[in-house]
TITOR-73344 format. One line per field, with one value per residue (C-alpha): residue number from 1; residue in one letter; x, y, z. Coordinates in pm, 1 decimal. Layout:
BEGIN
seq (NUM;...)
type (A;...)
xx (X;...)
yy (Y;...)
zz (Z;...)
This chain:
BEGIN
seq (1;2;3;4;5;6;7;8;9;10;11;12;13;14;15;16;17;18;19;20;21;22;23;24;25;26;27;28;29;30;31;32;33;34;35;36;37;38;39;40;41;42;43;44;45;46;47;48;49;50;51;52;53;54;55;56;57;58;59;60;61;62;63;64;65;66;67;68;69;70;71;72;73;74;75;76;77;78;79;80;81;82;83;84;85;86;87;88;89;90;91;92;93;94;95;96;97;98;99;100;101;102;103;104;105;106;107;108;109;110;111;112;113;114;115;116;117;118;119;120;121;122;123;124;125;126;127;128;129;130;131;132;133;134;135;136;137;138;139;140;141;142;143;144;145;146;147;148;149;150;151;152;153;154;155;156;157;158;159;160;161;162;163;164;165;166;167;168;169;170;171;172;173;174;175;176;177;178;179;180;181;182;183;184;185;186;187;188;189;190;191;192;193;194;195;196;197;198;199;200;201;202;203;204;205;206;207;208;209;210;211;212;213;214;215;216;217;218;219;220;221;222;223;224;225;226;227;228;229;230;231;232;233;234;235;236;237;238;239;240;241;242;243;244;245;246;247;248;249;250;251;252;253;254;255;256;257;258;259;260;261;262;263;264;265;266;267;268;269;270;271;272;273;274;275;276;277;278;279;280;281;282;283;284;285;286;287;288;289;290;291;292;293;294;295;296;297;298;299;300;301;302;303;304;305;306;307;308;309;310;311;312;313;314;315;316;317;318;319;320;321;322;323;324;325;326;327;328;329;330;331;332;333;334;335;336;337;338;339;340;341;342;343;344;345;346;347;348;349;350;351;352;353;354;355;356;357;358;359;360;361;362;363;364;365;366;367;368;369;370;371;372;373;374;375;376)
type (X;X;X;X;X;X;X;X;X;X;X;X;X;X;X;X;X;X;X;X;X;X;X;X;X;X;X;X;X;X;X;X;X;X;X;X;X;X;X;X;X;X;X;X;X;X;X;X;X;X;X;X;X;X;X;X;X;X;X;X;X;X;X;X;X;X;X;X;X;X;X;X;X;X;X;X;X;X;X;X;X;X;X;X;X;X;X;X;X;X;X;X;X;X;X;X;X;X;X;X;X;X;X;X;X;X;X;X;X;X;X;X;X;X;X;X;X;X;X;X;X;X;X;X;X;X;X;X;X;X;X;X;X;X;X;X;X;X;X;X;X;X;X;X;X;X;X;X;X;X;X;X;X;X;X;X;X;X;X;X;X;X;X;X;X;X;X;X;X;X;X;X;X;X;X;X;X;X;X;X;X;X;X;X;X;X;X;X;X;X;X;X;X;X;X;X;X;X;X;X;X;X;X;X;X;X;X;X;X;X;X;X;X;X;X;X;X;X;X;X;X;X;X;X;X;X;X;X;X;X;X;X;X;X;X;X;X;X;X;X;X;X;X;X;X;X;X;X;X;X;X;X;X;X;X;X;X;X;X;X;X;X;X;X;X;X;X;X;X;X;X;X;X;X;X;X;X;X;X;X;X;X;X;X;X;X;X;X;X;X;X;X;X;X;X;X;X;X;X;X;X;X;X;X;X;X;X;X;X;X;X;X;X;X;X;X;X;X;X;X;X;X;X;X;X;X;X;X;X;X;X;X;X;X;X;X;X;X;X;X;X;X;X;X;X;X;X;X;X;X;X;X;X;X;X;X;X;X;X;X;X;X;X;X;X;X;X;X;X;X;X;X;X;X;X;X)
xx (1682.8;2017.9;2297.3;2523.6;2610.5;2446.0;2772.7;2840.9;2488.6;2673.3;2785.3;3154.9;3416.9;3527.3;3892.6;4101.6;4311.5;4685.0;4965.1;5021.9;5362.6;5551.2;5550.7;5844.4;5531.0;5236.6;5030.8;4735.3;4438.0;4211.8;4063.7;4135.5;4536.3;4604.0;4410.5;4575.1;4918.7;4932.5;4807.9;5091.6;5352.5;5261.4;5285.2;5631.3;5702.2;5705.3;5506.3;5224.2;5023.4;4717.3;4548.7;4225.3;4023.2;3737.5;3651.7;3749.7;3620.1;3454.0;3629.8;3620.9;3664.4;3312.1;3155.1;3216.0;2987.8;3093.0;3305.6;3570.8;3778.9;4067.7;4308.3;4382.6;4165.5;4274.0;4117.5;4343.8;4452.6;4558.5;4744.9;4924.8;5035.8;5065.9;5293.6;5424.5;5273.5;5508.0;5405.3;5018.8;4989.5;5200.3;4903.3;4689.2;4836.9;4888.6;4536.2;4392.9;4590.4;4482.5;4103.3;4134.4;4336.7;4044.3;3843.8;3984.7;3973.4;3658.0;3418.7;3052.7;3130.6;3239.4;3060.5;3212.4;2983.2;3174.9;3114.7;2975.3;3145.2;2943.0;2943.5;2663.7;2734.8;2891.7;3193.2;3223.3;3141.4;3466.2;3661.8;3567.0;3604.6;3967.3;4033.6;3862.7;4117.9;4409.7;4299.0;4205.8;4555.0;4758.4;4583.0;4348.1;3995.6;3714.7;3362.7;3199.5;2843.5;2614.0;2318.5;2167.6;1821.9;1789.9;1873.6;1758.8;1889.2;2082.6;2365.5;2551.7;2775.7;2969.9;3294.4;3222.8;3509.4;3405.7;3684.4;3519.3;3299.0;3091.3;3167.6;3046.3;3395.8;3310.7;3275.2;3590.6;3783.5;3693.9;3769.5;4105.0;4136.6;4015.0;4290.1;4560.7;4453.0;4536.2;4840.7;4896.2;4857.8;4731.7;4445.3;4389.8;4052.8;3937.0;4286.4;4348.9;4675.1;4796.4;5169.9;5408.5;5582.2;5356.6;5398.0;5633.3;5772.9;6050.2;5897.4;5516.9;5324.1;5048.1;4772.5;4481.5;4377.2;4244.5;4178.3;4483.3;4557.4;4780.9;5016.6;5277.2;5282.1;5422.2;5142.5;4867.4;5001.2;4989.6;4720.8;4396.3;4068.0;3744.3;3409.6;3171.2;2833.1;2622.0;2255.8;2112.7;1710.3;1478.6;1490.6;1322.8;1169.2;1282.7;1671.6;1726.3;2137.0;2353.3;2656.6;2811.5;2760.6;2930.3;2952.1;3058.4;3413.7;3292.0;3093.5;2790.8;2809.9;2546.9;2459.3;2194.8;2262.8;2167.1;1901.4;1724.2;1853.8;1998.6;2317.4;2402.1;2688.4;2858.9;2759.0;3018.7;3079.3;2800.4;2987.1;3287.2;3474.6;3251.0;3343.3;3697.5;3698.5;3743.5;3429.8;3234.4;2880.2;2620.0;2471.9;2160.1;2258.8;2455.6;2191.6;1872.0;2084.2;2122.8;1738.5;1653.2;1936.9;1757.1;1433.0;1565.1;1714.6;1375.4;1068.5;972.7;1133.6;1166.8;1199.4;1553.7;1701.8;2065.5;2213.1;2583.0;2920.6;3318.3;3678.7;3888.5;4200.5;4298.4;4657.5;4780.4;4852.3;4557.7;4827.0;4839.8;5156.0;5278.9;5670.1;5917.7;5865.4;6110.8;6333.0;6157.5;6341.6;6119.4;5801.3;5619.5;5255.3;5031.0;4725.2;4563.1;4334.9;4119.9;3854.1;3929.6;4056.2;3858.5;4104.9;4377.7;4422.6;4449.4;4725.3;4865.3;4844.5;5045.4;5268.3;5379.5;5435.5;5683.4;5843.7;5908.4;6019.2;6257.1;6127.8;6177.7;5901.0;5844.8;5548.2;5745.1;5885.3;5571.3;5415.6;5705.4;5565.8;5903.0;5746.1;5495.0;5606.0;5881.5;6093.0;5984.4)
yy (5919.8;6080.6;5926.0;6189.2;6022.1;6095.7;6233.5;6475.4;6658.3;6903.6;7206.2;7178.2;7374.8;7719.1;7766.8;8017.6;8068.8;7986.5;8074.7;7856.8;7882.2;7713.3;7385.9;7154.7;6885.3;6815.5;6568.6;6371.5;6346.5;6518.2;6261.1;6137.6;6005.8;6325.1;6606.8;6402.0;6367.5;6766.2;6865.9;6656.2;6777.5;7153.5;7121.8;6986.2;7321.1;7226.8;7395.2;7210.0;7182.1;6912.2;6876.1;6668.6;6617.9;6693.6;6824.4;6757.8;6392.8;6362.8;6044.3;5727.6;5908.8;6081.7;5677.3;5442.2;5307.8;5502.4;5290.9;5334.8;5009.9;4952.4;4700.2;4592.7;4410.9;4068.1;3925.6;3901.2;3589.6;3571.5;3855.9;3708.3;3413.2;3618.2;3936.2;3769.6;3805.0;4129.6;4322.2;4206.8;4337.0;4652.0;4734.5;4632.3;4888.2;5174.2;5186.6;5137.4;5477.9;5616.7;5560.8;5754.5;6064.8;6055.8;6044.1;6395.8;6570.4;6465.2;6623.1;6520.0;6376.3;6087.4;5832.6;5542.5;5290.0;5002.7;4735.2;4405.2;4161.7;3872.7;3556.1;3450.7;3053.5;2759.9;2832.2;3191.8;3109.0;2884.8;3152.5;3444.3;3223.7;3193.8;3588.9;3646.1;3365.6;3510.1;3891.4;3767.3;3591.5;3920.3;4145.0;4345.5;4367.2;4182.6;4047.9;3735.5;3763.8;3494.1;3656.0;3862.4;3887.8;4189.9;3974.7;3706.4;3336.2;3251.5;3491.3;3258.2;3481.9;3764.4;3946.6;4315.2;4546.2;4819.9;5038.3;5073.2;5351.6;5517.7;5815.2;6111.7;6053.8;6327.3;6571.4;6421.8;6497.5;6834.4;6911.5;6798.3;6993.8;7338.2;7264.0;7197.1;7524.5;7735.8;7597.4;7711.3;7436.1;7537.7;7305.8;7358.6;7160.4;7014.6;7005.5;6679.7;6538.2;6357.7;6336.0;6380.0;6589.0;6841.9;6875.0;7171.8;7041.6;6867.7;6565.6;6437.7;6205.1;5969.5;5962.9;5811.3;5475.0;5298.4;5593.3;5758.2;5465.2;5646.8;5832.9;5510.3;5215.2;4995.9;5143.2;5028.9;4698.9;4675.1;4831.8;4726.3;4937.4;4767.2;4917.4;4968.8;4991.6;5184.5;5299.1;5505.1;5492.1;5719.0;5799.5;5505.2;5542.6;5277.0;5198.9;4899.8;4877.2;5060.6;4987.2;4927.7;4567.4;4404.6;3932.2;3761.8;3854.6;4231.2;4179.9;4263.3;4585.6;4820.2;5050.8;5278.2;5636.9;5877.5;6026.2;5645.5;5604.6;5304.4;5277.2;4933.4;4819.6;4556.6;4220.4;4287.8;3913.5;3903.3;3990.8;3994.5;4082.0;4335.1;4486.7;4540.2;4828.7;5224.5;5322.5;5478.5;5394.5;5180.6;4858.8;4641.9;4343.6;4533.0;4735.3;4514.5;4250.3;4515.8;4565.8;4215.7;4227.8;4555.6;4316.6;4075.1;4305.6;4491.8;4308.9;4541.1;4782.3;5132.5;5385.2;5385.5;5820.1;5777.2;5463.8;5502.5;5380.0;5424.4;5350.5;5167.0;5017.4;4651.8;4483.0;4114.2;4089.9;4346.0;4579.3;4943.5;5051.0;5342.9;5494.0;5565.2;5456.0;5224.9;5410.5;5736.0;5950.8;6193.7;6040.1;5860.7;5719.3;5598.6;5384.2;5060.1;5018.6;4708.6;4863.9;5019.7;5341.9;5596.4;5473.5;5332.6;5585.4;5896.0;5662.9;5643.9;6017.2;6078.7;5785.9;5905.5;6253.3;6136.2;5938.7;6247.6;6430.8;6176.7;5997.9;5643.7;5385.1;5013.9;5036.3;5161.6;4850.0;4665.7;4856.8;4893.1;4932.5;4760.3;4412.9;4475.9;4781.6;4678.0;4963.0;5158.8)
zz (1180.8;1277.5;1144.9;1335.2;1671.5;1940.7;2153.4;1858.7;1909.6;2168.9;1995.8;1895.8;2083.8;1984.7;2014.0;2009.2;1670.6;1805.8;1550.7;1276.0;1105.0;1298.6;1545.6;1693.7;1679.4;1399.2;1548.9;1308.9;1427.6;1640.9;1870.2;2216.6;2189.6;1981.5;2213.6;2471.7;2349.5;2227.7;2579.2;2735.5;2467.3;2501.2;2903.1;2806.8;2617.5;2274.5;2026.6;1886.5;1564.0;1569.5;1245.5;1123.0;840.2;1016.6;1361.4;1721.2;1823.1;1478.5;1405.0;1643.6;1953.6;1877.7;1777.6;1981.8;2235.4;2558.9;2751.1;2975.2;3084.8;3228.0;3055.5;2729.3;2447.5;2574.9;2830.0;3139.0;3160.3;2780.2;2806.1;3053.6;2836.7;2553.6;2707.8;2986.3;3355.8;3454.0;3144.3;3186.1;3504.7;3383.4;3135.4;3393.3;3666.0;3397.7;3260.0;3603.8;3682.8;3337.1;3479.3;3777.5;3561.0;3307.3;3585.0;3774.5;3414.5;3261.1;3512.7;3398.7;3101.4;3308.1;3588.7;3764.7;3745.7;3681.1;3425.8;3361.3;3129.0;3045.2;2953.5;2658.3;2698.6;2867.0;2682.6;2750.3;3112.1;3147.8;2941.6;3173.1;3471.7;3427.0;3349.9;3657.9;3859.8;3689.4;3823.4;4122.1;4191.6;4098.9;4336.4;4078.7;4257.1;4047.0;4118.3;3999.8;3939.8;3887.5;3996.5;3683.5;3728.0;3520.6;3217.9;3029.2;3155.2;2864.8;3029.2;3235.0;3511.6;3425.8;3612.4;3754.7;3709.3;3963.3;3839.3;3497.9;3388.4;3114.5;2885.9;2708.3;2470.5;2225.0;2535.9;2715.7;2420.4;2337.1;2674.9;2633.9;2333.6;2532.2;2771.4;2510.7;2349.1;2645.4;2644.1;2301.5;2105.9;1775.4;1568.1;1206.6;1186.9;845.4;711.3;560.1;529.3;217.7;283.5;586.5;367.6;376.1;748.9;851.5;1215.6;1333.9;1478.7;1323.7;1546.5;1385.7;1608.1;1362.4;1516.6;1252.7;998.8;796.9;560.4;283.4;535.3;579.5;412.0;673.5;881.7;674.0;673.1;1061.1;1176.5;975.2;985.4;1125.2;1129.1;1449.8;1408.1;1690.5;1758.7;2029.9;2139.1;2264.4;2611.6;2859.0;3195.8;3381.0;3499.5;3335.9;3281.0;3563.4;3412.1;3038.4;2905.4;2717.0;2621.5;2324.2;2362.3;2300.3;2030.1;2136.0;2420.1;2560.0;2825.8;2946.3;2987.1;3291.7;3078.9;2991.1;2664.1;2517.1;2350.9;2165.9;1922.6;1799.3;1624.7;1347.4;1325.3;1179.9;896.3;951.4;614.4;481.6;845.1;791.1;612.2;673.9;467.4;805.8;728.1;863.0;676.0;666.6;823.0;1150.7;1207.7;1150.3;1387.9;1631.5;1681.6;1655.8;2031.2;2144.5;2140.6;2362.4;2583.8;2645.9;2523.5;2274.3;1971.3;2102.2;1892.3;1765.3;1711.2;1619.3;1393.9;1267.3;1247.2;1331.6;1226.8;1468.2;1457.9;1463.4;1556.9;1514.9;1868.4;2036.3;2171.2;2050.0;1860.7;2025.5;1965.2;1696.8;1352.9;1221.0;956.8;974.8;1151.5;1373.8;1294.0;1537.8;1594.8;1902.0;1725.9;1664.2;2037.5;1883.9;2019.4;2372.5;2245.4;2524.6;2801.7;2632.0;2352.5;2645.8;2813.7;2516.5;2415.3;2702.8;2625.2;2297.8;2414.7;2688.5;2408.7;2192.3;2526.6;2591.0;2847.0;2909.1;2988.3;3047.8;2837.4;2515.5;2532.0;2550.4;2260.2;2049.2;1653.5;1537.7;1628.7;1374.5;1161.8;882.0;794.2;510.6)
C-alpha cells in the first residue's frame, strides 16, 4: 500500500540551480499559488526566490483529489447573498477565465470534462436547485440533470458544470515551476522556514494554504488547517465516471481517471474535529468509510493502491485571503482555498503577484486578509 499519492509517482522535476543570494521576492511554498505567483512575478522582472520544506507539489497541491472547478467554495447562490451579486459573479467570471488559462498551459495534465455536482437527498436537491436558478439567471451556462442512471437512486439530480475539468495537479504544478525556472526564478527545495526573518528579500509572500502555522500569528488564527483524506484503486475496465463527482456539499468527491482508476476523498465529517488538524496522515475511520462509499459506487471492493492525506486551508467566510498583511510591511500571503485550491490557488498566484507589482484589482478588494487578519 502506497501512502505516497498517486500524482507524486511521476519523477520530480530537475531544475536548473538559479542564483541564490539575492531576490526582490521570497515566496513560501512550493505548490500551485506559489509556482504560479513566482512565474507571474519573474515575467514582471523581479527576482524571485521560492522556498519549501519539501518538494515541488509535495504539499496539498500534490493531494487533493484532482479537480478543477470554476468558482468559489460556496455554492452560487450563497455567495451571492453572502458577497453581494456583483462580486459573486466577479469570482464567478475570474475563475471561469482562470479555467481556460490553466487549460492553454497544462497540456495533458489537464481534460475538460466537466463536472457533476450532486445532490445525496431531498434536501440537497432543493439546495442545489436554487444555485443552479441563481447561475442560470446571471448568464453562467449550467445543466440540470436528473437523469443518472449510472448511479445509484438515492442521488436525486445534480447540476453539470461543463466548464469544469480534471487534473493531474502535481504535474500541472511542476510544470509551472519549469516555466518559472527559465525565467530565472530560483527554488531552494527542502528549506524550511521558521521565521520571516530569516528571509533575505524585500517583499515575502506567504503562499502555504493551510500548512505554515508558526510563520504569523494573526495568520494562524484565520486560516485553520483541515485534513483530506484520499485513496486511489487499481485500474478498472469499464468507464464508469466521465467526469469528477462530487454531493454532500463536497464531502464526499470522486472521479475516474483516463487510465480506469478510481480516485475518492472526502467524508471528513465523519469526524469532523479530529479532521482539523495539519498532522498529514490518514486514519481508520476516513479511510475504512471511504471503502465502505467505493462499495456502493461499484458493487464490489477493488483493490485499493494509494491511501493518504493533505493540508488545506479553511476561512470563516470560504473566500481565500489574498493581499497585504495588515501591519507587516512587505509581507503578503495568497491562502486559505477551503478546498478548491487547483483553480483558485493559480488565480490567486497570479493575483498576489499583480498585487506586489502594483496592480490594482476588484478582486483584492473582495479577498482582502484585513477582514479577517488583525494586525500583529
Amino acid at each position: 500500500m502506497e501512502t505516497t499519492p498517486f500524482w507524486l509517482a511521476e519523477p520530480p522535476p530537475e531544475l536548473e540551480v538559479a542564483a541564490t543570494d539575492s531576490a526582490d521576492v521570497a515566496v513560501i511554498g512550493a505548490g500551485i499559488t506559489g509556482c504560479s505567483a513566482a512565474l507571474a512575478l519573474a515575467r514582471g522582472g523581479l527576482r524571485v526566490r521560492v522556498h519549501d520544506a519539501r518538494g515541488i507539489a509535495e504539499g496539498a497541491s500534490g493531494r487533493n483529489g484532482g479537480f478543477a472547478l470554476r468558482g468559489g467554495a460556496a455554492r452560487y447562490d450563497v455567495a451571492r447573498e453572502t458577497y453581494g451579486a456583483d462580486a459573486a459573479q466577479e469570482l464567478w467570471r475570474r475563475t471561469e477565465a482562470a479555467l481556460d488559462r490553466l487549460e492553454s498551459m497544462a497540456g495533458e495534465a489537464f481534460r475538460r470534462t466537466g463536472s457533476l455536482r450532486l445532490a445525496a437527498d431531498d434536501e440537497e436537491r432543493a439546495e442545489i436547485l436554487a444555485e443552479y436558478e441563481a447561475l442560470r439567471e446571471d448568464g453562467f451556462a449550467a445543466e440540470w440533470r436528473d437523469e443518472l442512471p449510472h448511479l445509484r437512486p438515492e442521488f436525486r439530480g445534480a447540476i453539470f458544470h461543463r466548464s469544469d475539468g480534471a487534473l493531474q495537479p502535481a504535474r500541472f504544478v511542476r510544470g509551472l515551476a519549469r516555466l518559472a525556472a527559465a525565467e530565472g526564478v530560483a527554488f531552494q527545495q527542502h528549506s524550511r522556514i521558521e521565521s520571516l526573518d530569516a528571509l533575505e528579500a524585500e517583499q515575502v509572500v506567504i503562499a502555504t494554504d493551510g500548512s505554515g502555522r508558526g510563520l504569523l500569528a494573526e495568520l494562524d488564527d484565520a486560516v485553520w488547517p483541515a485534513r483530506g483524506q484520499v485513496l486511489t484503486t487499481e485500474q478498472l475496465d469499464e468507464r464508469l465516471f466521465e467526469c469528477p463527482h462530487y454531493a454532500r456539499h463536497g464531502f464526499d468527491y470522486w472521479q475516474q481517471l483516463s487510465d480506469g482508476r478510481i480516485v475518492l476523498g472526502g467524508f471528513r465529517d465523519f469526524s469532523i474535529l479530529t479532521e482539523m488538524t495539519d498532522e498529514e496522515t490518514t486514519t481508520e475511520p476516513i479511510q475504512e468509510a471511504l471503502d465502505a462509499f467505493l462499495v456502493e459506487l461499484l458493487g464490489r471492493m477493488p483493490q485499493v493502491t494509494h491511501r493518504w492525506a493533505g493540508i488545506f486551508g479553511l476561512t470563516q467566510d470560504l473566500l481565500p485571503l489574498v493581499g497585504a498583511v495588515p501591519g507587516r510591511p512587505g509581507t503578503w500571503v495568497a491562502a486559505g482555498y477551503s478546498g478548491h485550491g487547483n483553480v483558485l490557488g493559480f488565480m490567486c498566484g497570479e493575483l498576489i503577484a499583480g498585487a506586489v507589482l502594483g496592480r490594482e484589482d476588484p478582486l483584492l478588494e473582495l479577498f482582502s486578509p484585513a477582514r479577517l487578519l488583525v494586525s500583529g
